[in-house]
C-alpha positions as MATLAB code, in Angstrom:
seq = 'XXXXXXXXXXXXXXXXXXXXXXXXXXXXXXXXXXXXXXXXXXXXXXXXXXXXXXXXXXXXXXXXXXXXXXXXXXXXXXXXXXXXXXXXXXXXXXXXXXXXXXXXXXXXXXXXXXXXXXXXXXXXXXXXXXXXXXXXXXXXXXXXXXXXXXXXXXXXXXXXXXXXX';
ca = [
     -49.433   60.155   10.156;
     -50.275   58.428    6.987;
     -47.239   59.642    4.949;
     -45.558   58.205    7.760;
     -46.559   54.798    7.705;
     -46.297   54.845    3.874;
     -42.700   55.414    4.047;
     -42.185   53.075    6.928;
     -44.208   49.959    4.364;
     -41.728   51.437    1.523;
     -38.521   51.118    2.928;
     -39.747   47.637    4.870;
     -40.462   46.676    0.971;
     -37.214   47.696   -0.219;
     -35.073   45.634    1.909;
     -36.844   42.630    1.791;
     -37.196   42.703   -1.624;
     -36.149   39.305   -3.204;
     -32.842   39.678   -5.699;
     -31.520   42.135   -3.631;
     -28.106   41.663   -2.246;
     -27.528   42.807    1.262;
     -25.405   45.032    1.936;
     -22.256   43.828    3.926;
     -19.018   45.760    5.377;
     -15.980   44.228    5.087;
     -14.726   41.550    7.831;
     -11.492   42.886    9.369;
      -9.319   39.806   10.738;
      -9.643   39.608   14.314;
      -7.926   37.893   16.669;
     -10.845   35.622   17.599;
     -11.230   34.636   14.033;
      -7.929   32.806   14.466;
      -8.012   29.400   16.065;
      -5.199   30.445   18.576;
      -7.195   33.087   19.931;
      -9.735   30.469   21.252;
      -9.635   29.200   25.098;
     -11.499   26.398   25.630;
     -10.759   25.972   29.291;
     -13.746   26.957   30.626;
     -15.598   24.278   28.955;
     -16.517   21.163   30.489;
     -18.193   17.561   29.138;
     -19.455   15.183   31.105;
     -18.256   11.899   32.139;
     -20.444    8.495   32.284;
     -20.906    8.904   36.127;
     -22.286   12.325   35.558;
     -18.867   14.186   37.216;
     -17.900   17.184   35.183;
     -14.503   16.645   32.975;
     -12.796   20.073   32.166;
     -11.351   20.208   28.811;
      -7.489   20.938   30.125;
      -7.909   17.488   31.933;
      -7.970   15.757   28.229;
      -5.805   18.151   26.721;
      -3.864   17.783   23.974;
      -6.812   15.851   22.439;
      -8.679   15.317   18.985;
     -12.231   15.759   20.314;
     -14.865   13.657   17.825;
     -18.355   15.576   18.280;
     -20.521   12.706   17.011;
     -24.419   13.809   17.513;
     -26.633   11.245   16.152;
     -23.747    8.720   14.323;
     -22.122    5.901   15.999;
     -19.120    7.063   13.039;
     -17.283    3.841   14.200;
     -15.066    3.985   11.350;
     -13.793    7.713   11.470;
     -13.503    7.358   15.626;
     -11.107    3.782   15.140;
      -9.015    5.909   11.977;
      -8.329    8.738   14.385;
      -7.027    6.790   17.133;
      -5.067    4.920   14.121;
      -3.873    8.686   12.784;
      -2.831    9.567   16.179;
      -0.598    6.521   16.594;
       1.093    6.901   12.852;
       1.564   10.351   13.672;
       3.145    9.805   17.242;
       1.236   12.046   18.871;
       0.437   12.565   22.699;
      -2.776   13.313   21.929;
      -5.866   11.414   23.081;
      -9.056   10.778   21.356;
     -12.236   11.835   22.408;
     -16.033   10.893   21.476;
     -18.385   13.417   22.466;
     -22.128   13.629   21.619;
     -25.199   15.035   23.527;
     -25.225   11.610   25.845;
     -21.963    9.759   26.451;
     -21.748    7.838   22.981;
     -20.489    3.666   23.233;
     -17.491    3.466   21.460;
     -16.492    0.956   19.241;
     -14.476   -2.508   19.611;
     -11.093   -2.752   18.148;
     -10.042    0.210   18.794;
      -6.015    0.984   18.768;
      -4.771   -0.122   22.167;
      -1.487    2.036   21.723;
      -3.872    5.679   22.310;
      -6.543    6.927   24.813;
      -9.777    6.792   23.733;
     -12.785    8.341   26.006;
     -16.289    8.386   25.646;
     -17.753   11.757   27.111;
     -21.308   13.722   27.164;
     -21.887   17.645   25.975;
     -25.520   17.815   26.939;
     -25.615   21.641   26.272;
     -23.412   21.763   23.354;
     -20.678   23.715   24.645;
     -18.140   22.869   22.913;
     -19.635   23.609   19.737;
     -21.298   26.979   21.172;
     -17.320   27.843   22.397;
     -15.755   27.138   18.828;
     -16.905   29.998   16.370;
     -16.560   28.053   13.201;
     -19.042   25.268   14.241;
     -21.735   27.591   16.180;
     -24.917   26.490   14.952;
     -23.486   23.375   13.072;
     -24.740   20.140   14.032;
     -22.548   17.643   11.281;
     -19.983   15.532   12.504;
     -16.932   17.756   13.908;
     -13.492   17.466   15.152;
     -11.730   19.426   17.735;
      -7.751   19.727   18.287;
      -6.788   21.090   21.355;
      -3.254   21.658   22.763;
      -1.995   20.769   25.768;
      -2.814   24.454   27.277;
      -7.052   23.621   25.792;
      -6.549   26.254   23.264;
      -8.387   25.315   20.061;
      -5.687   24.201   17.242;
      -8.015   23.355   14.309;
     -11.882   23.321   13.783;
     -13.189   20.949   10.890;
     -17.228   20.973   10.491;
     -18.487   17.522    8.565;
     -15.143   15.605    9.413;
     -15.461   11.725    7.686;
     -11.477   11.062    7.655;
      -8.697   11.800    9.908;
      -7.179   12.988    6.472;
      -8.867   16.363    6.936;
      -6.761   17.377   10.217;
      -3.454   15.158    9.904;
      -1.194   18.116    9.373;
      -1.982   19.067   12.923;
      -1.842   16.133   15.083;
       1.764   16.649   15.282;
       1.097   19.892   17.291;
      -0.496   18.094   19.612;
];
C-alpha cells in the first residue's frame, strides 16, 4: 500500500512540475474550426420588451457584443462601414442587458439594441468561448457565423467581410 501511494505522489509531482511543457497532440483541422461550419440559428437575444429575437430574424448582421462599454465610437463606425461598403447588413448592439445606443448614428443602416443575458452568443462561437472583451459577430443571411473578431475597437478589423453580408 505504501509503495503505492509513493508512486501515485511521484507521478502527481512530475506533471505538475513547474518548467515543464505539457504535452500536446497535434490539432487536426476540423470542420467546426472553420467559421462556415458554425450555425447560429438556434441562438436567440432578447429584445427590450423581454420577447425572444432569433438570430435568422437579424440576419445578415454585424453583431457588436459590448459587455460593460457604451463603445459609442466603434458602434457609430460600423454602421458608417456598413454604409461605405453597401452592405445589407444590419448592426447590432448586444450586451448582458439591452445596451442604449448612441445619438447620431447613420440613418442610411439598421441599428438594434438587443440583450444576451446568458451569453449565448459568445458560448455558440468557439473562438470567443470564455472571452469577455469587446467582440464582433458577422452573420449571413442563412445565421451562419462569417467572421469572429475577439477585442474589436475598429470596423477596420472585419471590413473585408461586410461585403459577404
Amino acid at each position: 500500500m505504501t509503495i503505492a501511494v509513493i508512486a501515485t505522489l511521484v507521478s502527481l509531482f512530475a506533471v505538475a512540475w513547474p518548467g515543464r511543457a505539457p504535452r500536446t497532440s497535434p490539432r487536426v483541422g476540423s470542420p467546426t474550426n472553420s467559421p462556415a461550419a458554425v450555425s447560429l440559428t438556434g441562438v436567440s437575444l432578447t429584445d427590450a420588451d423581454g420577447k425572444p429575437v432569433g438570430i435568422v430574424e437579424i440576419a445578415p448582421a454585424v453583431v457588436l457584443i459590448v459587455d460593460g462599454c457604451t463603445c459609442e465610437e466603434l458602434i457609430r463606425s460600423t454602421a458608417d462601414a456598413v454604409v461605405t461598403a453597401k452592405s445589407r447588413a444590419r448592426v447590432v448592439v448586444v450586451a448582458m442587458r439591452s445596451p442604449t445606443l448612441p445619438s447620431e448614428l447613420n440613418e442610411q443602416v439598421s441599428v438594434r439594441s438587443l440583450a444576451d443575458p446568458n451569453s449565448s452568443l459568445r458560448a455558440s462561437v468557439p473562438a470567443l468561448a470564455g472571452d469577455r472583451t469587446t467582440a464582433a459577430v458577422l452573420i449571413n443571411d442563412r445565421g451562419r457565423l462569417v467572421k469572429a473578431v475577439r477585442s474589436v475597437t475598429s470596423p477596420e478589423e472585419f471590413k473585408g467581410e461586410l461585403l459577404s453580408l
